[in-house]
BABAVO-128843 format. One record per residue (C-alpha): residue number from 1; residue in one letter; x, y, z. Coordinates in steps of 0.25 Angstrom, whole numbers, plus 5000, padded with zeros to 4 digits. Layout:
BEGIN
(site NUM; "a"; (X; Y; Z));
...
This chain:
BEGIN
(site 1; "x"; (5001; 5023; 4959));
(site 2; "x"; (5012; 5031; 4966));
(site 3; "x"; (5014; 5045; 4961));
(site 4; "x"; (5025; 5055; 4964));
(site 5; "x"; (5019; 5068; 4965));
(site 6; "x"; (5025; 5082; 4960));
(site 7; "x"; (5028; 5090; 4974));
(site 8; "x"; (5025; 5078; 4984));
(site 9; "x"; (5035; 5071; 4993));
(site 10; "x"; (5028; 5058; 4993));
(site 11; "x"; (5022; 5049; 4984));
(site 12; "x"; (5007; 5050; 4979));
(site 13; "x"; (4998; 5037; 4976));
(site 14; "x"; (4988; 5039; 4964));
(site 15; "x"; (4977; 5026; 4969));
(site 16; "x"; (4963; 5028; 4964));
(site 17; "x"; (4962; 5042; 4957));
(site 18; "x"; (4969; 5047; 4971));
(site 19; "x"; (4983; 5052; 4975));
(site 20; "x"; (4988; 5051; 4988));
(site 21; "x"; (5002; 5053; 4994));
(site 22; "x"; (5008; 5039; 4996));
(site 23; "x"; (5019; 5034; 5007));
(site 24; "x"; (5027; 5025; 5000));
(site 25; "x"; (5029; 5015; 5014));
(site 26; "x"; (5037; 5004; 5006));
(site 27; "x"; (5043; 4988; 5010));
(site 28; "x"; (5056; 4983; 5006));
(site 29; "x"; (5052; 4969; 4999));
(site 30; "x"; (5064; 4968; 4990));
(site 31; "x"; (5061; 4953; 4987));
(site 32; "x"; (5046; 4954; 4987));
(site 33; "x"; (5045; 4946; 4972));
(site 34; "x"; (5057; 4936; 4973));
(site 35; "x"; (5054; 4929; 4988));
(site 36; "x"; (5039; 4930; 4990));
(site 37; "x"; (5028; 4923; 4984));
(site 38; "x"; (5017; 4932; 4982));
(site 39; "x"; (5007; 4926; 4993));
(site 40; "x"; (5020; 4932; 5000));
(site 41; "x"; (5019; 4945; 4992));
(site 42; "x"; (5006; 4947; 4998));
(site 43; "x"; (5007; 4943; 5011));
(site 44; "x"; (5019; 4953; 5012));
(site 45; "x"; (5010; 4965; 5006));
(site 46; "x"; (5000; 4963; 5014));
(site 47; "x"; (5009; 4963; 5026));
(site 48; "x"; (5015; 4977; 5020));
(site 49; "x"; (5003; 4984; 5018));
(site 50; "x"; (4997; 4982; 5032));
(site 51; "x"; (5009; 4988; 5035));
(site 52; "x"; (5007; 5000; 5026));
(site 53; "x"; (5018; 4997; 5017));
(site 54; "x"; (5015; 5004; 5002));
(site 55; "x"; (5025; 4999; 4993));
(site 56; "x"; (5035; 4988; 4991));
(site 57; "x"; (5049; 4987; 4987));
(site 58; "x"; (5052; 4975; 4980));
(site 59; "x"; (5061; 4971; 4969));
(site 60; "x"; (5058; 4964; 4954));
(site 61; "x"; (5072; 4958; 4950));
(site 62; "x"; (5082; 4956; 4961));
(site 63; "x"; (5094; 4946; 4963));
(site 64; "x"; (5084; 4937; 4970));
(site 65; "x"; (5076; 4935; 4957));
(site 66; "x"; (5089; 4928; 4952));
(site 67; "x"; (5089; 4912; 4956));
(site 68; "x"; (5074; 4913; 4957));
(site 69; "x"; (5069; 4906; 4943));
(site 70; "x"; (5055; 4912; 4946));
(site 71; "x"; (5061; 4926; 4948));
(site 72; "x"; (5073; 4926; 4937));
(site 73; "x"; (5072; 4939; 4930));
(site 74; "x"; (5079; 4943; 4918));
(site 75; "x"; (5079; 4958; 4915));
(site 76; "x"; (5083; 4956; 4903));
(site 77; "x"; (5068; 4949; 4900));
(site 78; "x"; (5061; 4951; 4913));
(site 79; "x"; (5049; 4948; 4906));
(site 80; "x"; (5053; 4932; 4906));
(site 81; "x"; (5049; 4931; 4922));
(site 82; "x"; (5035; 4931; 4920));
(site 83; "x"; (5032; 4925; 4934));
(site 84; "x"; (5040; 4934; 4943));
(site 85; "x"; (5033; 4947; 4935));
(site 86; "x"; (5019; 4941; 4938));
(site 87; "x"; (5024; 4940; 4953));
(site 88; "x"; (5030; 4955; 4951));
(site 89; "x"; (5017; 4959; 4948));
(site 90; "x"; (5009; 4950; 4955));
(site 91; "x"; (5015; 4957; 4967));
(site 92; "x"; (5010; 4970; 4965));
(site 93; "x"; (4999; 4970; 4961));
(site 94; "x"; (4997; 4962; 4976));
(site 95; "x"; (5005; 4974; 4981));
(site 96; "x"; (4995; 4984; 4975));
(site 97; "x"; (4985; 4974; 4983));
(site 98; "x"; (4990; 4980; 4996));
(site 99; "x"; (4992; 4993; 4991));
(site 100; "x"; (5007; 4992; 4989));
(site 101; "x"; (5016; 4998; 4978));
(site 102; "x"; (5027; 4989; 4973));
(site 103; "x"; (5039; 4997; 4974));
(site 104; "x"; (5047; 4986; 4964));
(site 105; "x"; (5064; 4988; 4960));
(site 106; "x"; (5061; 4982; 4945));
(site 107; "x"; (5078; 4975; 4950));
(site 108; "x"; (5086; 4976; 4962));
(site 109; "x"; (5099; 4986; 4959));
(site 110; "x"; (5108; 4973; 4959));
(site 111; "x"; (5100; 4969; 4947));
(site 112; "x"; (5107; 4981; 4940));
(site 113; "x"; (5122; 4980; 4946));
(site 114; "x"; (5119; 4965; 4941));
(site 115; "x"; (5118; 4969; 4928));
(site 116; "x"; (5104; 4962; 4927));
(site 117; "x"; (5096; 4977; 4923));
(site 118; "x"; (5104; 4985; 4913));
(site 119; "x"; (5104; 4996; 4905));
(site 120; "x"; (5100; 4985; 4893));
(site 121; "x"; (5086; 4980; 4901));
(site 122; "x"; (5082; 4991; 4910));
(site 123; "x"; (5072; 4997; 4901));
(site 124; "x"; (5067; 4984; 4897));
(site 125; "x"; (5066; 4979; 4911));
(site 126; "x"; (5059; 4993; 4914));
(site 127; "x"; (5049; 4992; 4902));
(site 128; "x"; (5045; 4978; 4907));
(site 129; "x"; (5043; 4982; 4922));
(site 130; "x"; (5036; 4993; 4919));
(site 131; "x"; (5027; 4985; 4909));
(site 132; "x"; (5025; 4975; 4918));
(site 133; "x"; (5021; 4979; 4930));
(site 134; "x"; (5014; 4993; 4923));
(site 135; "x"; (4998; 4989; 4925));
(site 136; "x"; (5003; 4990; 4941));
(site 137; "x"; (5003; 5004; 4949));
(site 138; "x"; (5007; 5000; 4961));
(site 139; "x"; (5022; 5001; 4958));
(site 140; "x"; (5034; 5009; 4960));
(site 141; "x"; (5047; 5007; 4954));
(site 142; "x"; (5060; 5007; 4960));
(site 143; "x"; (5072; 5006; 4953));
(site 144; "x"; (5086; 5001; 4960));
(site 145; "x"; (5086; 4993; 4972));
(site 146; "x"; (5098; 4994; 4982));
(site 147; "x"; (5106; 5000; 4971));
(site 148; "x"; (5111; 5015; 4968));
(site 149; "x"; (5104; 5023; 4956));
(site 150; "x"; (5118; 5026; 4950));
(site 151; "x"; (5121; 5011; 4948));
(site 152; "x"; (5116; 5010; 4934));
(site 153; "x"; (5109; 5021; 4933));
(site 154; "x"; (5105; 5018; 4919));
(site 155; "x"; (5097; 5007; 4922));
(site 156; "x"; (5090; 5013; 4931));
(site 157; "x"; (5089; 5026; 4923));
(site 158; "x"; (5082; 5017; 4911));
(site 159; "x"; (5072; 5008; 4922));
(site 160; "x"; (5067; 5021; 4927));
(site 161; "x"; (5064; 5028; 4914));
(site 162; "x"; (5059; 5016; 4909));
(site 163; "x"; (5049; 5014; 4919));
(site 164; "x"; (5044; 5028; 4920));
(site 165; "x"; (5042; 5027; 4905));
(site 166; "x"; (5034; 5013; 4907));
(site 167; "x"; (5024; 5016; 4919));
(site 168; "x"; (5027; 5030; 4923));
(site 169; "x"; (5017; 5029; 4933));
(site 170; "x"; (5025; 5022; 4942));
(site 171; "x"; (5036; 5028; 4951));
(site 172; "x"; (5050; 5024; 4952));
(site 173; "x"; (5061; 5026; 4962));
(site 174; "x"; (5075; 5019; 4964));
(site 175; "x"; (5079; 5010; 4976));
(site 176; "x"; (5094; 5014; 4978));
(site 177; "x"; (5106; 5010; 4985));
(site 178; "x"; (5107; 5009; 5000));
(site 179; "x"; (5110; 5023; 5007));
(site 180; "x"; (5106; 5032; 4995));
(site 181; "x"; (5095; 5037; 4987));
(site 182; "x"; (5090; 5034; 4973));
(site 183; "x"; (5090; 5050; 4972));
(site 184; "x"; (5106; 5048; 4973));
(site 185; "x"; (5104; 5044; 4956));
(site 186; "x"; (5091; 5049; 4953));
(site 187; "x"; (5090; 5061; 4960));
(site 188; "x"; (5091; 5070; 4946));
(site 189; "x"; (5083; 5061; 4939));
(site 190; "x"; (5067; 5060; 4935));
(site 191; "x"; (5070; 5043; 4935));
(site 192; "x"; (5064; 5041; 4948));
(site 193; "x"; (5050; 5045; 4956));
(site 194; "x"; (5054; 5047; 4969));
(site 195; "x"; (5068; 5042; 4977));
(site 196; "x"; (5072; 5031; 4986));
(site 197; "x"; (5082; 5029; 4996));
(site 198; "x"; (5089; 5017; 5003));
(site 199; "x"; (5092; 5023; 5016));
(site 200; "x"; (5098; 5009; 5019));
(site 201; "x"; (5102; 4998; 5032));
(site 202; "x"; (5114; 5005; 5037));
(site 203; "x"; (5116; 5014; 5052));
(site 204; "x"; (5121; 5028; 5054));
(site 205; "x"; (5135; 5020; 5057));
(site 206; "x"; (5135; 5011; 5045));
(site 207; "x"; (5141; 5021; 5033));
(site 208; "x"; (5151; 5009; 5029));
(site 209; "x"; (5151; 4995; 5032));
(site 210; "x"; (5159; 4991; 5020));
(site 211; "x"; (5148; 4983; 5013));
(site 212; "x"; (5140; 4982; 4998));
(site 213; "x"; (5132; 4992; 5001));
(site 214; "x"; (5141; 5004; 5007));
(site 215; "x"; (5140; 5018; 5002));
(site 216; "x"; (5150; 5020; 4995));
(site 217; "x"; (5143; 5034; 4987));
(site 218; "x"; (5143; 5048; 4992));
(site 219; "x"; (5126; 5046; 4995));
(site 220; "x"; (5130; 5049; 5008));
(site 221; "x"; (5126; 5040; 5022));
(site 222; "x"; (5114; 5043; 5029));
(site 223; "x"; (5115; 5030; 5038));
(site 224; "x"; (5101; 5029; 5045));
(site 225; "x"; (5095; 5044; 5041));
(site 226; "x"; (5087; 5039; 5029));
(site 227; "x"; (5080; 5053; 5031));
(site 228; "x"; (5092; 5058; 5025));
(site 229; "x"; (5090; 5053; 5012));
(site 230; "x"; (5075; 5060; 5012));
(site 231; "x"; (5081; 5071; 5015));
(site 232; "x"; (5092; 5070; 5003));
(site 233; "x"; (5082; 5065; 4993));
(site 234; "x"; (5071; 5077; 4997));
(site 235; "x"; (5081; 5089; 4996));
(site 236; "x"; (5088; 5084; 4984));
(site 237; "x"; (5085; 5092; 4970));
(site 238; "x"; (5077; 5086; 4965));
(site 239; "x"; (5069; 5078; 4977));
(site 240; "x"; (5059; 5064; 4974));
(site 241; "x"; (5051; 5059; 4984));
(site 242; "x"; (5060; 5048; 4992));
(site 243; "x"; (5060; 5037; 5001));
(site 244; "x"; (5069; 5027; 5010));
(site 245; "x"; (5067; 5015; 5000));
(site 246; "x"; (5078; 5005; 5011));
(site 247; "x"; (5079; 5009; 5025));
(site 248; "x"; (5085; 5001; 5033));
(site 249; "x"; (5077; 4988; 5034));
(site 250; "x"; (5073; 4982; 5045));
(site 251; "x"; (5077; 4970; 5051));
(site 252; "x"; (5091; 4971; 5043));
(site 253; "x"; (5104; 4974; 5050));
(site 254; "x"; (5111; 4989; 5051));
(site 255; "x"; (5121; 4992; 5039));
(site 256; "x"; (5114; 4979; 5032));
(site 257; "x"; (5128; 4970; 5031));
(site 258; "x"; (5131; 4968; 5047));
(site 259; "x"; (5122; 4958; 5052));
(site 260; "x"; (5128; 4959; 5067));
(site 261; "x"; (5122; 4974; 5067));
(site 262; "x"; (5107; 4978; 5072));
(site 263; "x"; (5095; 4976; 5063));
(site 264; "x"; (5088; 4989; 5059));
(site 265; "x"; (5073; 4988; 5066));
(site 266; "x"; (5059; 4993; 5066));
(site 267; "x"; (5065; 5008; 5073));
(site 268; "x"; (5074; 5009; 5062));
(site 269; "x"; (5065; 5006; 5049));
(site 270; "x"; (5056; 5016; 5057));
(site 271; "x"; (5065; 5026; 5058));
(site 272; "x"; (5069; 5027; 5045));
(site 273; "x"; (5055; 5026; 5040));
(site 274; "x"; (5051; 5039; 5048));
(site 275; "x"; (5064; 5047; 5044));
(site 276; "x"; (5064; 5045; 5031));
(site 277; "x"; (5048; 5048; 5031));
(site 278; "x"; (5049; 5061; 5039));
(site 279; "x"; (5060; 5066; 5030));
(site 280; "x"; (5050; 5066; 5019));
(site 281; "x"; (5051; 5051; 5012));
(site 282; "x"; (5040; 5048; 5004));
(site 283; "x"; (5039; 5036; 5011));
(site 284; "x"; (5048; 5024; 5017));
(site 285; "x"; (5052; 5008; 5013));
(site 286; "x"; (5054; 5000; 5026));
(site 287; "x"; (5060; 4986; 5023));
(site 288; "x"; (5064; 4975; 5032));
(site 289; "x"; (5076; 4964; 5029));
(site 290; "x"; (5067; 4952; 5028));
(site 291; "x"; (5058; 4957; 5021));
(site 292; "x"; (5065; 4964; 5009));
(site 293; "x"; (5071; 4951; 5006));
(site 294; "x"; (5060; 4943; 5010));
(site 295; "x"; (5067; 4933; 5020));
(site 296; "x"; (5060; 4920; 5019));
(site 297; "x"; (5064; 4907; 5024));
(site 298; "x"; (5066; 4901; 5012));
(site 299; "x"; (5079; 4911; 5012));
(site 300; "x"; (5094; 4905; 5013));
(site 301; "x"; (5096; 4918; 5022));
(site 302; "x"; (5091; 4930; 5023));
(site 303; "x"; (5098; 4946; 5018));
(site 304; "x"; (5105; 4954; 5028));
(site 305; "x"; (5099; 4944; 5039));
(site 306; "x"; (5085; 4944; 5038));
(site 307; "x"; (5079; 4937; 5053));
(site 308; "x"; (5067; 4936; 5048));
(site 309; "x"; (5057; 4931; 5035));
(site 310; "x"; (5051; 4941; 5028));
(site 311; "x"; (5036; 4937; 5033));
(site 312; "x"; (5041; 4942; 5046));
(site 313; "x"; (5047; 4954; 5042));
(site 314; "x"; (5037; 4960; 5038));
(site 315; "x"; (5031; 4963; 5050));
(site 316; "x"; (5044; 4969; 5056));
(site 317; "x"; (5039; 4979; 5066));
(site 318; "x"; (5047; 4991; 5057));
(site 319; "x"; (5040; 4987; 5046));
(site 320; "x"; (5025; 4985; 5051));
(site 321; "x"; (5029; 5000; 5059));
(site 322; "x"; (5031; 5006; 5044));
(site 323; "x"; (5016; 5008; 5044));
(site 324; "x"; (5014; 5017; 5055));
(site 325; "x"; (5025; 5027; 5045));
(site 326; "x"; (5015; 5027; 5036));
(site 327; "x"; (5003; 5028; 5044));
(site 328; "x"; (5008; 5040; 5049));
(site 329; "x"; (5012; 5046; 5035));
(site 330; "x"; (4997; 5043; 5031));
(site 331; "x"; (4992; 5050; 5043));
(site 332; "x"; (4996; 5064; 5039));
(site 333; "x"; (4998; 5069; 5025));
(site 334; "x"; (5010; 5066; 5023));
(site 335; "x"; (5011; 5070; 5007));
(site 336; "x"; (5012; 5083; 5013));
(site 337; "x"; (5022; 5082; 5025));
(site 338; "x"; (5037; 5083; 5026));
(site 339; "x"; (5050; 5081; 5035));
(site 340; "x"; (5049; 5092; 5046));
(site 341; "x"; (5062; 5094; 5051));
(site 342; "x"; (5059; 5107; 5061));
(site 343; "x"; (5048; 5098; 5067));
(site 344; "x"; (5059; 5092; 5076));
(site 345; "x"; (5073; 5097; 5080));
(site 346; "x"; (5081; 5087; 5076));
(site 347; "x"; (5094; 5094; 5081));
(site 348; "x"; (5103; 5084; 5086));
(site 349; "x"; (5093; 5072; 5083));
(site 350; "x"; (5102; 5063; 5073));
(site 351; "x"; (5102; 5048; 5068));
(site 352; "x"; (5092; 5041; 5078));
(site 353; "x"; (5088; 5054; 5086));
(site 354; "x"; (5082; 5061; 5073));
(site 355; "x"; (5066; 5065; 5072));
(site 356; "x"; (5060; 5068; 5059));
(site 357; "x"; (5049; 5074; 5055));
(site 358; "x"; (5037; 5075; 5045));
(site 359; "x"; (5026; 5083; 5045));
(site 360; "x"; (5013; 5090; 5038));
(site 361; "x"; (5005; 5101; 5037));
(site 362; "x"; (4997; 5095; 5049));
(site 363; "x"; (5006; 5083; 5054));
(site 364; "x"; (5019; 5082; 5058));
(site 365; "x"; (5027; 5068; 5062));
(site 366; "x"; (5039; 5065; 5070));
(site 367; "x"; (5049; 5053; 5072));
(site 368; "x"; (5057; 5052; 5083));
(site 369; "x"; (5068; 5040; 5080));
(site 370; "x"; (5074; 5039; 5094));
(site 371; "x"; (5065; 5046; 5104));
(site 372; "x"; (5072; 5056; 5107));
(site 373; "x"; (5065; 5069; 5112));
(site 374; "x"; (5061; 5080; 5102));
(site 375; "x"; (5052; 5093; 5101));
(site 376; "x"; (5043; 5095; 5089));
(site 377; "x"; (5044; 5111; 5084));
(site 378; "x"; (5029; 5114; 5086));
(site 379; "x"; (5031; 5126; 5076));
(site 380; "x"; (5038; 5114; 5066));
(site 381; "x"; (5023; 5107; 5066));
(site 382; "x"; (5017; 5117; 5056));
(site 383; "x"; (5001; 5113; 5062));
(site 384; "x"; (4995; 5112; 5078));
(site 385; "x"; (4997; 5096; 5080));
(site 386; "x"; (4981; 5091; 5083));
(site 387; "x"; (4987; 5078; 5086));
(site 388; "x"; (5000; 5074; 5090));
(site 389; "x"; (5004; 5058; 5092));
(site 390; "x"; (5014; 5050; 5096));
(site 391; "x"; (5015; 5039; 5083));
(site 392; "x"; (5022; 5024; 5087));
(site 393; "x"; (5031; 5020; 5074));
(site 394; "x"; (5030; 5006; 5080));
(site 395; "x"; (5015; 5004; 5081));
(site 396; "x"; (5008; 5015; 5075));
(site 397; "x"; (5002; 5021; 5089));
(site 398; "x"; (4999; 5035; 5092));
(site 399; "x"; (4998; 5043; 5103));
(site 400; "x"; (4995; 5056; 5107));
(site 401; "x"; (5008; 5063; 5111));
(site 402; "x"; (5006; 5076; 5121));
(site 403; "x"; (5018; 5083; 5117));
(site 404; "x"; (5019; 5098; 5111));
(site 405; "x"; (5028; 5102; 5101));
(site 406; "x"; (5040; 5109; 5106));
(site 407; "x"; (5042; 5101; 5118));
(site 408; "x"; (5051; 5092; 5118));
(site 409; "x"; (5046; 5078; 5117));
(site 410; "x"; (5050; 5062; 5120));
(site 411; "x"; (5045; 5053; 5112));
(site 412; "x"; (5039; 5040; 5118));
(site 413; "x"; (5045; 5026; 5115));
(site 414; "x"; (5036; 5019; 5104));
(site 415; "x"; (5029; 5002; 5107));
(site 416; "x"; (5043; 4998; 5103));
(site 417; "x"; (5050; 5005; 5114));
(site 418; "x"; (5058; 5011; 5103));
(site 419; "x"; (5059; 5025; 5102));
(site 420; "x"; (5055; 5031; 5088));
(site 421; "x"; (5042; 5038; 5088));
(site 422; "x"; (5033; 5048; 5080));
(site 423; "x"; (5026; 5062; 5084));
(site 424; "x"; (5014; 5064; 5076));
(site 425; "x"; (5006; 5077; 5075));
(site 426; "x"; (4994; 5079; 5067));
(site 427; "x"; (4987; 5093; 5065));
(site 428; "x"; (4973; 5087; 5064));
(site 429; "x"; (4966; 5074; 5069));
């Protein structure tokens, strides 16, 4: 069971009579119940867990459960799909299996602008989700999905009193629109546990590209600083633990509509995985294109050109590199660390050429994007380094690095030949 604890910036897991800090490293399976079988389920869990995936963000009622007979839900009576709920559940509990939480949207946001969840069937859809699915703790709710939390407030309003009324054990946050943060609307509320962000697909260039999805809202454009949003959320008021719940996905074309421009790759979900991290996120959600839609060959085509099936997705190099994140994070207590921004001078050192920094009473990380040379403030450290390592975000490997702070230093290349690297150092071995 997840816990928000009072004073903490990260989450806590209550297992076995024990709490320990908990990094949320989640998946983007938005299909997960309506286009995979649950051998397929498993398969893909299992996949996930070896690489250190935690949780799994996946939808109950979407527009893909329309036109499937086995999969037709009607909010007004959800408990007439007997079948699809025994697969719902059927689901977590093999997700527990792997030590995975189910991070499930009870409806996808068009399922409210569609006028299929009201005002008239929230609670009742609430009171059923949360019956149903009470005996399992290995849940979090998220409300929303791809849609603003000032669109119908009301019913989100009722589905989050509802089910912290129902199973107040289990945490909620809200999946928002793309470029904002669900603190936008519920910032002054007690209706969600902690915060998520959807930093988004889209390039420091690509404020307006005239489509569906352009901001059209004073929330402001960050472009590819998802740090930013940390930041914002962290020295707000009245601040909640928050996380990038949609970077950019890999595998999915920059600014999402254009599909002559470049796909985002393995450097770029890598880079916002660190940035938002380092800023003090309680964790990160990578997610590639195929595999959020689950891309099979039984599709017509695929969403915003997919090129490959979802069973070969999975093993994108970005996504299988998400484990080294959270190797690093386990390897330091990191319930106790935060962003260090007199570490590193960052002067000048914009967009691509930032270095951000986290660090602990006794440990102290730093990720340099572009490569470009940098000196660590010895004084900034806080501890005398024991250890200190070069750390490959591409295959895990460490090296000693014989460097001393306050000199300037240039990072080597990583396996890839790419240029994003981390400086580890550690006060005891």
């Amino acid at each position: 069971m997840l816990k928000v604890l009072k004073n903490s910036n990260y989450l806590w897991e209550q297992k076995n009579g024990k709490t320990k800090p908990f990094f949320w490293l989640g998946d983007t399976a938005w299909l997960l119940l309506q286009k995979l079988s649950l051998a397929e389920i498993e398969k893909y869990f299992k996949n996930r867990a070896e690489r250190r995936f935690n949780v799994i963000q996946a939808v109950l009622v979407h527009d893909e459960n329309f036109g499937r007979p086995w999969a037709e839900i009607d909010l007004d009576s959800p408990e007439r799909a007997e079948n699809y709920w025994k697969k719902a559940e059927a689901a977590t509990e093999l997700a527990k299996k792997f030590g995975i939480y189910t991070a499930w949207l009870p409806v996808w946001g068009s399922m409210v602008k569609k006028g299929f969840l009201t005002e008239k069937n929230a609670r009742s859809y609430a009171e059923f989700l949360a019956d149903r699915f009470k005996t399992l703790d290995n849940i979090v709710w998220v409300l929303g999905g791809d849609i603003r939390g000032g669109v119908k407030f009301e019913i989100w309003k009722i589905m989050a009193e509802t089910l912290k009324s129902r199973c107040p054990e289990k945490l909620i946050t809200f999946h928002p629109f793309g470029r904002t943060c669900s603190a936008d609307r519920f910032g002054e509320t007690d209706l969600l546990d902690f915060d998520m962000f959807q930093s988004g697909h889209r390039r420091y260039d690509q404020h307006s590209l005239g489509a569906w999805d352009d901001n059209k809202e004073s929330e402001g454009f960050f472009g590819e600083d998802n740090w930013r949003y940390v930041r914002k959320c962290l020295s707000a008021d009245r601040p909640r633990l928050v996380l990038d719940g949609e970077p950019s996905y890999e595998g999915i074309h920059q600014g999402l509509h254009d599909f002559t421009q470049p796909f985002w790759r393995a450097p770029d979900v890598r880079r916002y995985a660190y940035w938002s991290v380092f800023e003090g996120a309680c964790g990160h959600t990578y997610g590639a294109n195929s595999v959020m839609q689950f891309y099979s060959p039984s599709d017509k085509a695929p969403s915003y050109d997919a090129r490959e099936y979802w069973k070969d997705g999975i093993n994108l190099p970005g996504g299988a590199q998400m484990k080294y994140l959270y190797e690093l994070m386990m390897s330091a207590d990191f319930s106790y660390g935060a962003h260090n921004d007199n570490l590193v001078s960052n002067k000048g050192f914009e967009k691509y050429d930032r270095i951000t920094a986290f660090s602990g009473a006794d440990f102290a990380f730093i990720y340099n994007f572009s490569g470009r040379p940098f000196a660590v403030r010895a004084e900034a450290l806080g501890f005398e380094p024991k250890r200190i390592e070069w750390l490959d975000p591409t295959d895990g490997f460490r090296r000693a690095a014989d460097i001393v702070p306050g000199d300037v230093i240039t990072p080597p290349k990583n396996a890839a030949g790419e240029t994003d690297m981390l400086l580890c150092f550690y006060g005891n071995f």
